[in-house]
N, C-alpha and C positions, 0 to 999 in steps of 0.2 A: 504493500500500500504506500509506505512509504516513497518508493521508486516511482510509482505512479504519481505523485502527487509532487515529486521533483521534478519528472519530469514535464509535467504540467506545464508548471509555474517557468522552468526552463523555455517551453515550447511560446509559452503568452510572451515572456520577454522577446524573441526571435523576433515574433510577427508585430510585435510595438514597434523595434527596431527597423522594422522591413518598412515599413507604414510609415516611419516619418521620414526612412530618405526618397522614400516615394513623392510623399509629401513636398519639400522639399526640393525636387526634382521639375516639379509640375508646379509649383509656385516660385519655379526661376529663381530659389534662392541658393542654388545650386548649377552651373550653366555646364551644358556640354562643353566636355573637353577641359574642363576648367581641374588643375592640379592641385591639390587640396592636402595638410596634416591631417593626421590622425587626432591629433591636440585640437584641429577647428572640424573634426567632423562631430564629435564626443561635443564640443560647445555646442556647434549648429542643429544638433539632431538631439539633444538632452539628453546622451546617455553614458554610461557608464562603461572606464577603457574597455574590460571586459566584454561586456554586450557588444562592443563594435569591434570588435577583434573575433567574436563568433558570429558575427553577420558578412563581415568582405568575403569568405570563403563562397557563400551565395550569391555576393554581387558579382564575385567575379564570372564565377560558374554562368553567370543569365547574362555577361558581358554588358553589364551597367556598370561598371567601370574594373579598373585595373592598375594592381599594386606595381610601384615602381621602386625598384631598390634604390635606396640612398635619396628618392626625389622626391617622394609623396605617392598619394593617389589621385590616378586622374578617371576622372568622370566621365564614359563610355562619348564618344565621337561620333557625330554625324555628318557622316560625309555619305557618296554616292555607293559602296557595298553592301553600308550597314543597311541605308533606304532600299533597296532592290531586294535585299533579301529578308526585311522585313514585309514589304509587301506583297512577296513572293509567297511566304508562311502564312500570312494575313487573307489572299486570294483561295488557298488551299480549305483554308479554317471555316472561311466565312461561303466560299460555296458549297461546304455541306453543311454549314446551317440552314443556309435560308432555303434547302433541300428540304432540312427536317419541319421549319418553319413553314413552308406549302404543304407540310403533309398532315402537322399538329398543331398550329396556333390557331387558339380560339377564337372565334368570330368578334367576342368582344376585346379582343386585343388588338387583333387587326385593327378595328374601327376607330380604336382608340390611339393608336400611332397615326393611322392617316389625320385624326381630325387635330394631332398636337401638330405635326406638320405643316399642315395647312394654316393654321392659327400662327403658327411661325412667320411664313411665309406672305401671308396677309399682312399682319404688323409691321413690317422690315419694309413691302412697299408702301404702308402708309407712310409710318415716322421712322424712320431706322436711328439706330441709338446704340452703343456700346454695351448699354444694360440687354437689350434683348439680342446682341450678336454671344453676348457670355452665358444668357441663357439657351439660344440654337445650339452653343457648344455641348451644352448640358446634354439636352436634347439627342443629338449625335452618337455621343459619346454612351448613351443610354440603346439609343436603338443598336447599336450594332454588340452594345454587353447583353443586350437582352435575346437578341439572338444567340449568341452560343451559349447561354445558360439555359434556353430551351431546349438543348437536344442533349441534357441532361448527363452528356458524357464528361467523367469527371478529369481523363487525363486529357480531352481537347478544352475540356476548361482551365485547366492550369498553364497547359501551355501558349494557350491563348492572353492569358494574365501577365505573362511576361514579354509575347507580343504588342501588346498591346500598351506597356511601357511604350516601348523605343515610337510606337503611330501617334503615341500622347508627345513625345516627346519635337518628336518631328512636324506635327502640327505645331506646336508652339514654335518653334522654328523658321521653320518655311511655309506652311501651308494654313496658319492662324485663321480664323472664318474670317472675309471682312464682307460691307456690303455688294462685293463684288463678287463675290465665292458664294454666300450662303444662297439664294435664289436658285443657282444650279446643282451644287452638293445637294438640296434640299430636294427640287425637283423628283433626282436622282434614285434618293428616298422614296418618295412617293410611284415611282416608276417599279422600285422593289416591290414594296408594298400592293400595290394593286396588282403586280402579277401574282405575289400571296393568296391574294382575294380573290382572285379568280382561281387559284389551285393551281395553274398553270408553271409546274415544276421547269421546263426549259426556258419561260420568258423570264422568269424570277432570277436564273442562275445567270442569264443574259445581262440582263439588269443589274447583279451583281459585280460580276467579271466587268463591266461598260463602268461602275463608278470606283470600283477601285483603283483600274487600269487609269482613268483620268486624274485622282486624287493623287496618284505615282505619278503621273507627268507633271504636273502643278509641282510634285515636291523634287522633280529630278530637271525640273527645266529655269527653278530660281537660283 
């Protein structure tokens, strides 16, 4: 019991740890490529030498970043590899979701991503505004996790979790929503989506394959 209840507490510290340089990472307080102490990760992340010294073995492993002897640690790089073959893994991921997604999402899920879409979309050509481009992000960012959390499989959801780092990371990057991007990303969305709704498993994967492949030019052609 004992052992268990170590490693518990062991396993909860890990993922505090994981969580805040996630955190961290995605509120740019952290910049790719950016070489960093171990002295200002332990300040920037609130934790303790220990806990970050049992956490880099994992960054490094999911290649979020990378220990350098004598220099520091520096913070996973975006350049044109890492992009390609993240949305290389991303295209694989996400076209058997929305596989599984035409074959199981409820009617009332459906309805209800087309009509957050839309309400999106609507707003942005009324008054566009930085508050509703950070909530499209939201938006987004939801529809495509709620896809692969639907096809319930748990080792394409983890690996999709650390995917999905480097797509976080690289929108913030290069491919940010602005009111220029979100109208057709969005579209793009809804083009998924109603092939969903129609059941129509080939247009859906269509649809899918057509907005990734453009969100990868957008992010390999800045």
């Amino acid at each position: 019991m004992k052992k268990t209840t170590a490693a518990r507490a062991s396993n909860s510290v890990q993922r505090t740890a994981y969580d805040r340089f996630q955190e961290a990472l995605l509120q740019e307080r952290l910049k790719p490529g950016q070489v960093v102490t171990q002295r200002l990760l332990v300040s920037l992340l609130d934790l303790s030498t220990g806990a970050l010294r049992e956490l880099l073995p994992r960054l490094q492993a999911e290649g979020l970043l990378t220990v350098l002897p004598q220099r520091g640690i520096q913070i996973t790089v975006i350049d044109l590899p890492m992009i390609r073959d993240a949305f290389q893994m991303r295209m694989a991921m996400e076209r058997e979701a929305v596989i599984v997604a035409t074959n199981s999402w409820p009617q009332e899920v459906i309805d209800q991503q087309i009509s957050i879409h839309q309400d999106i979309v609507e707003r942005q050509a009324e008054s566009p505004s930085q508050t509703l481009l950070d909530e499209g992000q939201e938006v987004d960012t939801n529809f495509h996790k709620r896809l692969i959390e639907f096809t319930k499989n748990k080792l394409l959801i983890q690996a999709y979790d650390i995917v999905s780092i480097r797509i976080r990371l690289i929108k913030l990057e290069r491919i940010r929503l602005s009111d220029a991007v979100l109208p057709d990303a969005f579209r793009e969305h809804l083009a998924i989506l109603n092939a969903i709704n129609k059941r129509d498993q080939t247009a859906a994967v269509e649809q899918m394959e057509n907005h990734i492949r453009n969100a990868r030019t957008r992010a390999t052609t800045l």
